[in-house]
gemmi code that builds the backbone of each chain (N, CA, C; Angstrom):
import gemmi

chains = {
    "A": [
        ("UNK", (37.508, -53.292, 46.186), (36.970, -53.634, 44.866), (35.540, -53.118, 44.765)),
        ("UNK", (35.197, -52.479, 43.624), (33.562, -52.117, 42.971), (32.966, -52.963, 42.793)),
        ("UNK", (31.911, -53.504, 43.413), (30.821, -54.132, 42.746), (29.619, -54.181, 41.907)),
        ("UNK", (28.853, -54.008, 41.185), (27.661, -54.070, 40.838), (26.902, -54.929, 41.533)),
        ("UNK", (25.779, -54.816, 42.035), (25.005, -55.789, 42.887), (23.897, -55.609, 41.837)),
        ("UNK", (22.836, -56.991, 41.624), (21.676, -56.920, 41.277), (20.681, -57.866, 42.071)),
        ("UNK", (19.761, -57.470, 42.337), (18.422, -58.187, 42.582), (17.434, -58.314, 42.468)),
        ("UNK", (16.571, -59.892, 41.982), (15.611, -59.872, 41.062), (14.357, -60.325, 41.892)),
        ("UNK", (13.538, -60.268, 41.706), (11.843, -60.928, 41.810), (11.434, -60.492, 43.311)),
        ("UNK", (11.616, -61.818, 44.864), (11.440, -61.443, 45.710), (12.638, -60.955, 46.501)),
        ("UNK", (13.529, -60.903, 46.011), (15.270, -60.737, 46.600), (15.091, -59.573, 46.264)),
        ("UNK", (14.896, -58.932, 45.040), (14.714, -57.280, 44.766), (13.490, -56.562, 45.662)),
        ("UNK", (12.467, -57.123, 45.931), (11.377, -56.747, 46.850), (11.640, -56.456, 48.888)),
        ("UNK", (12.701, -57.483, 48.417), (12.905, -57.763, 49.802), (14.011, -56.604, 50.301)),
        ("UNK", (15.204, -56.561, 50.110), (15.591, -55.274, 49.859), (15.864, -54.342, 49.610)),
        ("UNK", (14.442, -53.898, 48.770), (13.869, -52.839, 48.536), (14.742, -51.768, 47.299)),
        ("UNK", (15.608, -52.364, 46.590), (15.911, -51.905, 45.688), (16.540, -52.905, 44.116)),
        ("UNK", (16.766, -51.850, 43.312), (16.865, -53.299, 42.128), (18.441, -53.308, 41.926)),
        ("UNK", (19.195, -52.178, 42.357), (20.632, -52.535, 42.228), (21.567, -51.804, 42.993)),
        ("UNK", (23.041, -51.524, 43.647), (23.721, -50.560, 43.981), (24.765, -50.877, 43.678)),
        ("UNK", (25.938, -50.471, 43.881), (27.087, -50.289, 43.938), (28.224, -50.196, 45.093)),
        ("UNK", (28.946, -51.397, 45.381), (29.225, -51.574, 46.960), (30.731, -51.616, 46.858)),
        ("UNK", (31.365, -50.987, 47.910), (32.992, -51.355, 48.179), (32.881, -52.389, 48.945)),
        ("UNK", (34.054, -53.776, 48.378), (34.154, -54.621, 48.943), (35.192, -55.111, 49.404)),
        ("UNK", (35.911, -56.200, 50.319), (37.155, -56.844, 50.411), (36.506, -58.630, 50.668)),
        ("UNK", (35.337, -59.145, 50.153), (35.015, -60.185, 49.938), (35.240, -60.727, 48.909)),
        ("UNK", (36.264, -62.488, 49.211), (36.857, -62.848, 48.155), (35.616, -63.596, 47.871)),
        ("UNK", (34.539, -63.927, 48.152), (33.885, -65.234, 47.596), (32.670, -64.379, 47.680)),
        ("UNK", (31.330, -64.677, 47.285), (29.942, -64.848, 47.294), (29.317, -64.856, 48.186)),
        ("UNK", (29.773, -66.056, 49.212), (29.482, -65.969, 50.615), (29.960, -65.204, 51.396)),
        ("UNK", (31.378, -64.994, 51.365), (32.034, -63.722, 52.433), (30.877, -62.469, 51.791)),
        ("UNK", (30.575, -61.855, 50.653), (29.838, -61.043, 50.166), (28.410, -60.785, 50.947)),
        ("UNK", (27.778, -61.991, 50.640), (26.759, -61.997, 51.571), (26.788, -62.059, 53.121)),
        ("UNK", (27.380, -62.610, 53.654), (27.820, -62.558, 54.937), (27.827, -60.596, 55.710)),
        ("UNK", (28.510, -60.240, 54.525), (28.885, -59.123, 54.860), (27.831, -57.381, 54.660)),
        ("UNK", (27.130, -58.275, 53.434), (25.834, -57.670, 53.559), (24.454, -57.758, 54.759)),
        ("UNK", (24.380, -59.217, 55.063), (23.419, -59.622, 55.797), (24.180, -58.731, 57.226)),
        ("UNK", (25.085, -58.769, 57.532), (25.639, -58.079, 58.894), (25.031, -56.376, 58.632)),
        ("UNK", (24.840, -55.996, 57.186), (24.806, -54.269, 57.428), (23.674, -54.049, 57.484)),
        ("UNK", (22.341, -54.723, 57.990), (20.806, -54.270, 57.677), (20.281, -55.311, 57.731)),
        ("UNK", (18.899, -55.237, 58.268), (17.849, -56.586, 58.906), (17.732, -57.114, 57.388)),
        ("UNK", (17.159, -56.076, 56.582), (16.799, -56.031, 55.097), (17.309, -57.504, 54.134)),
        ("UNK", (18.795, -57.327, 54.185), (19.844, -58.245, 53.825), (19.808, -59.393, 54.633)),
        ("UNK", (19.954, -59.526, 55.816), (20.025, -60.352, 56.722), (18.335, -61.376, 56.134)),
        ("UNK", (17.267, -60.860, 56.143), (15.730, -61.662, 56.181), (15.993, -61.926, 54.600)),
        ("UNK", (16.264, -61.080, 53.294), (16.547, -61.532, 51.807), (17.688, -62.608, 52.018)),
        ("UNK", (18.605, -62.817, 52.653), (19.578, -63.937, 52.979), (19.649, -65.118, 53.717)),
        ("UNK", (18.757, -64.789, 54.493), (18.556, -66.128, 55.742), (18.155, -66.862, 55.028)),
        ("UNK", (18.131, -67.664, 53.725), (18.142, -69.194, 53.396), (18.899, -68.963, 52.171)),
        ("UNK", (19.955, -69.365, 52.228), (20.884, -69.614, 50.662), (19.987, -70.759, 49.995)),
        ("UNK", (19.556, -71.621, 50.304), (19.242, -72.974, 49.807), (18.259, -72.430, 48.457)),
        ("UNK", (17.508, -71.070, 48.830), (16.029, -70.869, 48.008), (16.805, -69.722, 47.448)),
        ("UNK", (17.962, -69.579, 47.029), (18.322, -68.354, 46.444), (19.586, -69.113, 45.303)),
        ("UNK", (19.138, -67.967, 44.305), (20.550, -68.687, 43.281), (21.471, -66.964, 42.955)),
        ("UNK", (22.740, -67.770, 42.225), (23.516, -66.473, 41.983), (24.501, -66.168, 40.711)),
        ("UNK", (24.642, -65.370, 40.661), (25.256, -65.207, 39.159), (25.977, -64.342, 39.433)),
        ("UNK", (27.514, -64.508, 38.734), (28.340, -63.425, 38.862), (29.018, -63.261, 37.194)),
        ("UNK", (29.050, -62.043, 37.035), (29.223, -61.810, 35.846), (28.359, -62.276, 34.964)),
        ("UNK", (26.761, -62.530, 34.947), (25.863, -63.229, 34.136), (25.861, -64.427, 34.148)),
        ("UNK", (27.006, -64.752, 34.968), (27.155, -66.953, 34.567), (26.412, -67.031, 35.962)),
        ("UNK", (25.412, -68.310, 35.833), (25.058, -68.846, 37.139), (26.430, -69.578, 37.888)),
        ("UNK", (26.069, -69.205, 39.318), (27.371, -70.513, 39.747), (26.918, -70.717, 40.959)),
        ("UNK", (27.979, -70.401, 42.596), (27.461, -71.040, 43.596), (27.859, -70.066, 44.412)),
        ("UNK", (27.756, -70.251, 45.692), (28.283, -69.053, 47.070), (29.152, -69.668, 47.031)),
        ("UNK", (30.194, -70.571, 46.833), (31.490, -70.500, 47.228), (32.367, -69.591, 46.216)),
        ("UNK", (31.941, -69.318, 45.006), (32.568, -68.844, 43.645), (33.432, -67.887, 44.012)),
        ("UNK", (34.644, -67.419, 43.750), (35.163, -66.590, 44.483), (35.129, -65.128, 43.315)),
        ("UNK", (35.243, -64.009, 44.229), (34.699, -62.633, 43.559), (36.331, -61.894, 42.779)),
        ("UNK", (36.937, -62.491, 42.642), (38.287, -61.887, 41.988), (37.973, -62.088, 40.738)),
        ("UNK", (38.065, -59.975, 39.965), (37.765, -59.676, 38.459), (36.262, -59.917, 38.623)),
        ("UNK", (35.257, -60.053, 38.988), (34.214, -59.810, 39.373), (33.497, -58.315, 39.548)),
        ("UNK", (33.011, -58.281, 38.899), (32.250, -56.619, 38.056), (30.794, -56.591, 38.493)),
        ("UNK", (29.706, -57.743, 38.211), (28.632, -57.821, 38.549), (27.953, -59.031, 39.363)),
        ("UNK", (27.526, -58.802, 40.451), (27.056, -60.084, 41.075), (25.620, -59.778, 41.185)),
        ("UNK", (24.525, -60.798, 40.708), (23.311, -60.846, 41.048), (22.533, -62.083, 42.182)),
        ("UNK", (21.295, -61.648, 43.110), (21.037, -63.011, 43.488), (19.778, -62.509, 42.752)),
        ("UNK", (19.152, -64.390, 42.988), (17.850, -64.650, 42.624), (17.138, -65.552, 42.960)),
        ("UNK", (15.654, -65.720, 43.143), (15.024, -66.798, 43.400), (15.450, -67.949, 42.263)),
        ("UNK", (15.125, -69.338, 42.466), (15.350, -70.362, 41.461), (14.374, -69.970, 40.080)),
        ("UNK", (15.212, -69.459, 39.210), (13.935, -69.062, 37.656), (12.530, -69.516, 37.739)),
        ("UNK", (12.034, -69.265, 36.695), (10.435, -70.036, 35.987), (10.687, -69.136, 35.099)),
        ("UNK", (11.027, -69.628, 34.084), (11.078, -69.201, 32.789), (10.207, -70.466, 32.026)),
        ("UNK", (10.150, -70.058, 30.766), (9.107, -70.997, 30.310), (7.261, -70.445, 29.768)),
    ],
    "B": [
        ("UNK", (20.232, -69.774, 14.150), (19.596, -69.206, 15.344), (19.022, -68.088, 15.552)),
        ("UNK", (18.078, -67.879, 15.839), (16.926, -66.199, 16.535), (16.862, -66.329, 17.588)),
        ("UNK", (17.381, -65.592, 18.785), (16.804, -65.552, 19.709), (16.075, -63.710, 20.163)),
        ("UNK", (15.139, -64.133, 20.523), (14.520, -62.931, 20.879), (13.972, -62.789, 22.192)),
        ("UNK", (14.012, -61.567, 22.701), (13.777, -61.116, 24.748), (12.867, -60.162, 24.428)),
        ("UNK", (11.552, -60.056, 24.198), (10.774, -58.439, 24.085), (9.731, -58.496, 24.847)),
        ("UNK", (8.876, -57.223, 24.609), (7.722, -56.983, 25.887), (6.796, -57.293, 24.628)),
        ("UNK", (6.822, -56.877, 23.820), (5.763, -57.131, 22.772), (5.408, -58.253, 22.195)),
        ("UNK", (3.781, -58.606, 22.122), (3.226, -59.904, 21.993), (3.749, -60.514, 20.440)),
        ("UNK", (3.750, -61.493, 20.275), (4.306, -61.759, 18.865), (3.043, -63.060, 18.257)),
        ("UNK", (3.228, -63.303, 16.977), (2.322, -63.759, 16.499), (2.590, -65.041, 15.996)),
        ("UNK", (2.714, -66.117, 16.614), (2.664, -67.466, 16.530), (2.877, -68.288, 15.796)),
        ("UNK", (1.403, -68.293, 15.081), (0.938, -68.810, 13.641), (2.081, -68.540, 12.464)),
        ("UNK", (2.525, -66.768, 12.676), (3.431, -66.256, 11.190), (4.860, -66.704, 11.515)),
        ("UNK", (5.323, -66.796, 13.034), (6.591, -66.735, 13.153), (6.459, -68.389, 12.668)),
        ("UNK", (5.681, -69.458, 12.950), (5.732, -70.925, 12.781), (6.238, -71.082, 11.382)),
        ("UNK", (5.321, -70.657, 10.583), (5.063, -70.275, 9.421), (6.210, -69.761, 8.504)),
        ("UNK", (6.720, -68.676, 8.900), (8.165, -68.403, 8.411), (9.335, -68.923, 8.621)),
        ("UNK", (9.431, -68.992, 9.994), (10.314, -70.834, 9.907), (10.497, -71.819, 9.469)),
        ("UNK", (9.376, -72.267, 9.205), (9.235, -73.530, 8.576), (9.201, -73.749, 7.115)),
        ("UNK", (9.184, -72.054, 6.708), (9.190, -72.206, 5.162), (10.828, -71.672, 5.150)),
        ("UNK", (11.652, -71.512, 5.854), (13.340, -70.287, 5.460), (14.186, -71.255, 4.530)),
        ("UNK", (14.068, -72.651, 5.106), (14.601, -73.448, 3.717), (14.547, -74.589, 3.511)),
        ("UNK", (15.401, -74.713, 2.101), (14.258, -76.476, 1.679), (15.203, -77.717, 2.372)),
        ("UNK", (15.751, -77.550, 2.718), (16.558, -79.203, 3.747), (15.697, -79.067, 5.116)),
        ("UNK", (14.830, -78.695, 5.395), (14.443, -79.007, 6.512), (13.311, -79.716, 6.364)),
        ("UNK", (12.992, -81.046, 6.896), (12.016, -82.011, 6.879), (11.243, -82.102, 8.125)),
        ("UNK", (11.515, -81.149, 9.192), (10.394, -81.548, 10.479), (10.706, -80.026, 10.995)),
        ("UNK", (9.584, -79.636, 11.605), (9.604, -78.549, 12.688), (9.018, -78.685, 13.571)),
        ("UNK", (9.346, -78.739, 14.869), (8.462, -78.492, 15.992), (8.312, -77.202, 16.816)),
        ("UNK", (7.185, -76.820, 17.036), (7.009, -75.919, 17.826), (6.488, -75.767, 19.361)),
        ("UNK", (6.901, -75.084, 20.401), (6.189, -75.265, 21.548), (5.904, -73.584, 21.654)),
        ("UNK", (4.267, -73.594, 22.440), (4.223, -72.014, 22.800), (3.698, -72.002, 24.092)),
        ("UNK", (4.033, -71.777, 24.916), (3.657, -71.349, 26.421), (2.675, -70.123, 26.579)),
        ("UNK", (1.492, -70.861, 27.052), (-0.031, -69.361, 27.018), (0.108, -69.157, 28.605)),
        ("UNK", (-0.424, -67.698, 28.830), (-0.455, -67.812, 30.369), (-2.223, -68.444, 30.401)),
        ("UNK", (-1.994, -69.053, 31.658), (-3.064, -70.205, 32.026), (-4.135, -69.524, 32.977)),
        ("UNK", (-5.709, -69.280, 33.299), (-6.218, -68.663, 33.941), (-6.478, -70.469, 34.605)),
        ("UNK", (-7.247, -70.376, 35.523), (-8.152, -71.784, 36.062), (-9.424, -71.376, 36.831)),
        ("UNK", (-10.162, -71.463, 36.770), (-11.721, -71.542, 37.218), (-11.610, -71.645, 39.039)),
        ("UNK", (-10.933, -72.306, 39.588), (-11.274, -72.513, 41.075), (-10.290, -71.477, 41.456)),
        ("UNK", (-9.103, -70.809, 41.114), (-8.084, -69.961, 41.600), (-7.554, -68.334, 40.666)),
        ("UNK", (-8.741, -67.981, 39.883), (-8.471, -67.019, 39.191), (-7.553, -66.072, 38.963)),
        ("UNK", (-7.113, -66.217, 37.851), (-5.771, -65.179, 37.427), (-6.056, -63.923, 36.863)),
        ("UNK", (-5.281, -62.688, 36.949), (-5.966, -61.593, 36.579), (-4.720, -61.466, 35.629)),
        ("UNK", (-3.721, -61.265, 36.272), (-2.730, -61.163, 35.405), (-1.077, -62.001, 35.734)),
        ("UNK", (0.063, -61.723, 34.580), (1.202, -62.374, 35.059), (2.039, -61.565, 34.651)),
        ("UNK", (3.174, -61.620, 35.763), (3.998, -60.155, 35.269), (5.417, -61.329, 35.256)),
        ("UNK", (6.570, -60.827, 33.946), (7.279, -61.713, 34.177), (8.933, -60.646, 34.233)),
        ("UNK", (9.420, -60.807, 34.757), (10.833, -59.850, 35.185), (12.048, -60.865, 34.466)),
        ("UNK", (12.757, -60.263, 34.137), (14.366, -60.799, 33.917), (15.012, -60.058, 33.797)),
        ("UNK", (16.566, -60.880, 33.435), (17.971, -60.142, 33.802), (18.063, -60.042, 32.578)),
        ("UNK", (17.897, -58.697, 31.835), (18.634, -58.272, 30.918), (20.111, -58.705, 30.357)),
        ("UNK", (20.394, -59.002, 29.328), (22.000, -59.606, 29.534), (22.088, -60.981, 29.508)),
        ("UNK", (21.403, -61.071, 30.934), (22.028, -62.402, 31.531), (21.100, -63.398, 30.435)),
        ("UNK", (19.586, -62.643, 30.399), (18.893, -63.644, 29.878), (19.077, -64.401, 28.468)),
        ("UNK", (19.911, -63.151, 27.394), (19.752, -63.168, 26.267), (21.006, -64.640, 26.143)),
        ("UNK", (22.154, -64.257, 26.743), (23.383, -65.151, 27.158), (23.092, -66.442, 26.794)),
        ("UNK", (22.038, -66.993, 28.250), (21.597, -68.024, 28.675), (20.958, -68.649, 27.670)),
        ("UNK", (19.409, -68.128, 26.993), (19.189, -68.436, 26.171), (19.611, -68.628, 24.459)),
        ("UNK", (20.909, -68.040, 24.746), (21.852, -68.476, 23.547), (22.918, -69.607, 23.503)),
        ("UNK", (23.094, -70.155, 25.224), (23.879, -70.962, 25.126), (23.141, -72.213, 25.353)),
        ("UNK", (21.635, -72.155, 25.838), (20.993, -73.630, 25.732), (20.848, -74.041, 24.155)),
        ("UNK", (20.417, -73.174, 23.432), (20.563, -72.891, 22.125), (21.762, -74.034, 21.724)),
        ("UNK", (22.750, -73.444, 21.572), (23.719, -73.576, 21.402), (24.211, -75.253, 21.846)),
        ("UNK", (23.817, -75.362, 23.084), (23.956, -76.768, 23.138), (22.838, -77.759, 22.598)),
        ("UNK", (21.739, -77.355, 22.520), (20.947, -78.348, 21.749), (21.172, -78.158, 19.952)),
        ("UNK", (22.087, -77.399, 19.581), (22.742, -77.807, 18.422), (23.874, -78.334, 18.264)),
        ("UNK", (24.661, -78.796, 19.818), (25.712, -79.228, 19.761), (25.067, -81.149, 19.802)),
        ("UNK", (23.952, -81.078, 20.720), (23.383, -82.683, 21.092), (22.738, -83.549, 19.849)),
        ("UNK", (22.032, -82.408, 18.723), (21.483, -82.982, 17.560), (21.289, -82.429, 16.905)),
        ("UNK", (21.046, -82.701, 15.549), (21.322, -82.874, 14.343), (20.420, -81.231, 13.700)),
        ("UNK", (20.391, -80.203, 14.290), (19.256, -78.668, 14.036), (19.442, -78.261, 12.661)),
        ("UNK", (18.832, -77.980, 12.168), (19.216, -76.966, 10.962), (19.181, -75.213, 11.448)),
        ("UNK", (18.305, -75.303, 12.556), (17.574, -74.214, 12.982), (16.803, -73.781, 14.174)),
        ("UNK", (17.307, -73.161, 15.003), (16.332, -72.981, 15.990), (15.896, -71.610, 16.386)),
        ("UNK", (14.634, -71.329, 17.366), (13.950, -70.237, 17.097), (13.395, -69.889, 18.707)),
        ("UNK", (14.074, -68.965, 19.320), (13.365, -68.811, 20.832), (12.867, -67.349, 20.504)),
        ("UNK", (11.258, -67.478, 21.334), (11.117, -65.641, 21.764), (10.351, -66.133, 23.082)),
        ("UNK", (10.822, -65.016, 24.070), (10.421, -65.121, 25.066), (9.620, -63.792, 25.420)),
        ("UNK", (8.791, -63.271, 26.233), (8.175, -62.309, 26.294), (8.712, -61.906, 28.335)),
        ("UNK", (8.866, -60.393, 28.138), (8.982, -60.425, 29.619), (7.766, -58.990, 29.662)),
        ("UNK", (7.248, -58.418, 30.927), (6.236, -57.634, 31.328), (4.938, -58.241, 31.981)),
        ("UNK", (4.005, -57.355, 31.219), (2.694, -57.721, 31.804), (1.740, -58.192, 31.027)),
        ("UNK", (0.927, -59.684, 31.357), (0.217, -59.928, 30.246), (-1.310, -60.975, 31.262)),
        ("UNK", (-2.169, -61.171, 30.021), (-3.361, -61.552, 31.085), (-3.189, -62.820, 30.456)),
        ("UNK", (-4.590, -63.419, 31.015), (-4.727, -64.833, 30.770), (-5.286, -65.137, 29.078)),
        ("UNK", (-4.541, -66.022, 28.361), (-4.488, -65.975, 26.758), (-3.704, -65.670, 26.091)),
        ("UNK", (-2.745, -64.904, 26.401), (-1.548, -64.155, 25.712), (-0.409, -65.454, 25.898)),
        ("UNK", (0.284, -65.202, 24.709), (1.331, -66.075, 24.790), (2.646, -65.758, 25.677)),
        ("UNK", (3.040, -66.530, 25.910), (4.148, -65.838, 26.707), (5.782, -65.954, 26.115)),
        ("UNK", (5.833, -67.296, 25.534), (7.114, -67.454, 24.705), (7.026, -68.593, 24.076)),
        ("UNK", (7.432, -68.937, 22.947), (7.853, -70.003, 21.752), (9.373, -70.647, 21.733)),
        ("UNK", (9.397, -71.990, 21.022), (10.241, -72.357, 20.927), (9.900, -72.991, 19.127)),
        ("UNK", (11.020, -72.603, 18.671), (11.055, -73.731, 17.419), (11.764, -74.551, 16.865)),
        ("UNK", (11.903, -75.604, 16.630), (13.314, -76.371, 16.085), (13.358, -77.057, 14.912)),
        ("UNK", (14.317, -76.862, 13.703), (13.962, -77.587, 12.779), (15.302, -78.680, 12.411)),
        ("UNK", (14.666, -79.567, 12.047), (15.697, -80.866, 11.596), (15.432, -81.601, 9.959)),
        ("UNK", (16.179, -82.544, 9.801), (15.829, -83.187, 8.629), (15.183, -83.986, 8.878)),
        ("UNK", (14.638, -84.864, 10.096), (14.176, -85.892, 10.474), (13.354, -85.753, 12.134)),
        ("UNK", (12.209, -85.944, 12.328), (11.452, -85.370, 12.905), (12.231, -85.551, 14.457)),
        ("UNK", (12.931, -86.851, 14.911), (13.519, -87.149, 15.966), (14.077, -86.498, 17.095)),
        ("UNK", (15.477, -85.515, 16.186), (16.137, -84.306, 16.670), (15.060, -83.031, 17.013)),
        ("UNK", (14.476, -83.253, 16.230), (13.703, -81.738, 16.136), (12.424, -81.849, 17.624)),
        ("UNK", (12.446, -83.104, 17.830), (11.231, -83.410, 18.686), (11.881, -83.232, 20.134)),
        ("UNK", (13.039, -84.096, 20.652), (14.198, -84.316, 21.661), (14.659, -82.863, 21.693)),
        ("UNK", (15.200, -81.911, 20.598), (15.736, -80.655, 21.157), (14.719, -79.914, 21.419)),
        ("UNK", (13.337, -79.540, 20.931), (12.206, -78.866, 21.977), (12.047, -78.786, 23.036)),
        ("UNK", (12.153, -80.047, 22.821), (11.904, -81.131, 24.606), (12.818, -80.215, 25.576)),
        ("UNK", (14.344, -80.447, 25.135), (15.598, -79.793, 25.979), (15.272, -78.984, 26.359)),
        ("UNK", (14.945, -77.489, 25.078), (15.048, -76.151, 25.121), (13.914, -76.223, 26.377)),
        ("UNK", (13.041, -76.334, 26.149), (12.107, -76.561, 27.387), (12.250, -76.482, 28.619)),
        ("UNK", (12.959, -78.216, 28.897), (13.356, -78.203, 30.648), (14.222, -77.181, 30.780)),
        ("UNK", (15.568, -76.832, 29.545), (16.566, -75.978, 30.305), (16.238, -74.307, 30.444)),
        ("UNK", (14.919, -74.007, 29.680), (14.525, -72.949, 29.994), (13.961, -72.403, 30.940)),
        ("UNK", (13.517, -73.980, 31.584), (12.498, -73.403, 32.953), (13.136, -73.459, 33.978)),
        ("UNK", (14.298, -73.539, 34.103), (14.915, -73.522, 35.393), (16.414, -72.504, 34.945)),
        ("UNK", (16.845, -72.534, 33.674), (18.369, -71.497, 33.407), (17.999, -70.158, 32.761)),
        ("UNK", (16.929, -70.352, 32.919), (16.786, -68.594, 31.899), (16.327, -67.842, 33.389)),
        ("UNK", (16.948, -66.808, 33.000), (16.717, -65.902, 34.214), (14.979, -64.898, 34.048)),
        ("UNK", (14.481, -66.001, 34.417), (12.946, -65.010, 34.304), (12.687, -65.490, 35.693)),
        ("UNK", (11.436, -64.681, 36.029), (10.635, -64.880, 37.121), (8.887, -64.445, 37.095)),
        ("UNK", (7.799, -65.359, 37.082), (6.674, -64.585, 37.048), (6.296, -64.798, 38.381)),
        ("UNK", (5.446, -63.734, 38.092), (4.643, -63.080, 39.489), (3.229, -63.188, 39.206)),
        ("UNK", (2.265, -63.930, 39.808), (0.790, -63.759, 39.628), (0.316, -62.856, 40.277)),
        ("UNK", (-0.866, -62.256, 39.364), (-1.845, -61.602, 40.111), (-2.496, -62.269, 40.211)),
        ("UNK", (-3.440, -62.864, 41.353), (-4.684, -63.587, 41.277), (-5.727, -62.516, 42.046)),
        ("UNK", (-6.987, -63.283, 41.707), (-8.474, -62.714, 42.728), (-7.579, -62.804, 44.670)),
        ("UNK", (-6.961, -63.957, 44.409), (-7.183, -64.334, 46.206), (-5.667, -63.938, 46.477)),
        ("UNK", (-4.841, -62.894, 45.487), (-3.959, -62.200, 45.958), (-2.168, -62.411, 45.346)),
        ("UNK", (-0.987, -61.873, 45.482), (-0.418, -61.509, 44.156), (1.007, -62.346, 45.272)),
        ("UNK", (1.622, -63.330, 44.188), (3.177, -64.136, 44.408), (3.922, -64.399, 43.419)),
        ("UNK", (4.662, -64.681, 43.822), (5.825, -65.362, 43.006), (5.448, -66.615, 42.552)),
        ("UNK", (5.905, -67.069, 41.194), (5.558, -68.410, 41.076), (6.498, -69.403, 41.859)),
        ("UNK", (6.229, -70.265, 42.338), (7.414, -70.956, 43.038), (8.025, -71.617, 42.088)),
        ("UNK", (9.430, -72.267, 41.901), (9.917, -73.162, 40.966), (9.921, -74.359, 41.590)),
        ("UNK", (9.312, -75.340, 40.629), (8.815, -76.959, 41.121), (10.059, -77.798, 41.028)),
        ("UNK", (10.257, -78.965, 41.933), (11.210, -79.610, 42.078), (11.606, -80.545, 40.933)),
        ("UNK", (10.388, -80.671, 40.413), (10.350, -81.461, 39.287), (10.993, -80.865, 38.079)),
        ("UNK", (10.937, -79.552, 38.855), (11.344, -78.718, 37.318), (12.791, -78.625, 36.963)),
        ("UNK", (13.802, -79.374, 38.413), (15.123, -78.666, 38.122), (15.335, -80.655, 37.604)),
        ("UNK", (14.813, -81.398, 38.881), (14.658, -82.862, 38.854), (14.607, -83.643, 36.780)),
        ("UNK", (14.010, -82.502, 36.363), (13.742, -82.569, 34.610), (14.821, -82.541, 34.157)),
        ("UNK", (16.039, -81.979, 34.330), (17.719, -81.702, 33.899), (18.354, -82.900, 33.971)),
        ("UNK", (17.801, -83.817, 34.487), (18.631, -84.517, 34.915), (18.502, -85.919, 33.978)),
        ("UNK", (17.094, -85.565, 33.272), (17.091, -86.781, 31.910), (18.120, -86.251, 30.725)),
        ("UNK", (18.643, -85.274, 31.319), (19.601, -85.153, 30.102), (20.689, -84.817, 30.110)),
    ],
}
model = gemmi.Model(1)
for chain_id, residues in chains.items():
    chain = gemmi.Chain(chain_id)
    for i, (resn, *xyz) in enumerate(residues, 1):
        res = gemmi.Residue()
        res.name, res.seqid = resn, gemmi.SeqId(i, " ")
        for name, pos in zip(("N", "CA", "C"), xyz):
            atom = gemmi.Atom()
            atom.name, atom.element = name, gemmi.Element(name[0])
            atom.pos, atom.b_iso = gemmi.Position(*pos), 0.0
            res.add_atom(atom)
        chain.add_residue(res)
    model.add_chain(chain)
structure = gemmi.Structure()
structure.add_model(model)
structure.setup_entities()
């Protein structure tokens, strides 16, 4: 499956780009990340705390368990400040 | 409903102003405007604010959307500003109008908490003593929960 990946604020800083395009066989969010953090320190140090990170797939916020089937775009992000 | 996502500063006073005059059943408007804040002991130079294209416009259409589902709106009015801006510049508005000042006061309120924690923005300070992320306060998600 194609993904769209996005990443915003210090998650985009951290590995060093603002988006790519990934082949995947991760059914969930977490298998996703899991599988990123394994390919590069980069991923691995932007990932080492889910707790301070939020995520959105397809534009809807949701959770790392969310599972990635029909899933087109996944973003992470720090917790907003909007306002 | 208006909702608006731009880089360009907007003008306060006229947007209040034209709202509050669009039509005659509306008996209360409230407005909120968020300035970026400098402070004297921790100096700000500037604030840069990033979002998710898309995602943001969404979001801020469906808090929208539910604070006209919770009370009684005739009208509501978001602009948010994303880029680079210094200390004084506004950063984003909210407006709400009702027949009775109550609704109009309570859905500000909403648009508010649910903006500061569901809209996909993020600012970044520049300060004198060096450049972060704003952190998001506990209080801030802890605020969702009066409603």
């Amino acid at each position: 499956m194609r993904l769209e990946l996005l990443y915003f604020a210090w998650v985009r800083e951290r590995i060093g780009i603002p988006r790519e395009t990934v082949e995947t066989e991760a059914q969930t969010v977490a298998a996703l990340v899991s599988e990123l953090s394994a390919r590069e320190d980069r991923y691995a140090l932007a990932f080492s705390d889910l707790t301070s990170l939020r995520v959105a797939v397809d534009q809807v916020l949701t959770d790392f368990d969310a599972p990635l089937s029909e899933a087109r775009e996944v973003a992470f992000f720090p917790p907003m400040t909007g306002g | 409903m208006d909702i608006r996502v731009q880089a360009e500063a907007f003008d306060f006073g006229a947007e209040a102003n034209s709202f509050a005059q669009a039509r005659t059943d509306t008996g209360a408007v409230v407005t909120f405007c968020g300035i970026v804040r400098d402070t004297e002991i921790d100096p700000l130079n500037s604030m840069e604010i990033e979002h998710y294209p898309g995602m943001t416009e969404r979001a801020l259409a469906e808090i929208a959307a539910e604070a006209q589902r919770r009370w009684a709106l005739l009208d509501v009015l978001i602009i948010h500003r994303y880029g680079l801006m210094t200390p004084g510049e506004k950063i984003m508005m909210v407006a709400t109008a009702s027949a009775h000042r109550a609704d109009a006061f309570a859905a500000a309120d909403f648009l508010m908490d649910y903006l500061k924690s569901r809209a996909p923005f993020w600012k970044k300070e520049h300060r004198t003593a060096g450049t972060d992320w704003v952190q998001a306060k506990e209080s801030d998600e802890a605020a969702l929960g009066r409603w």
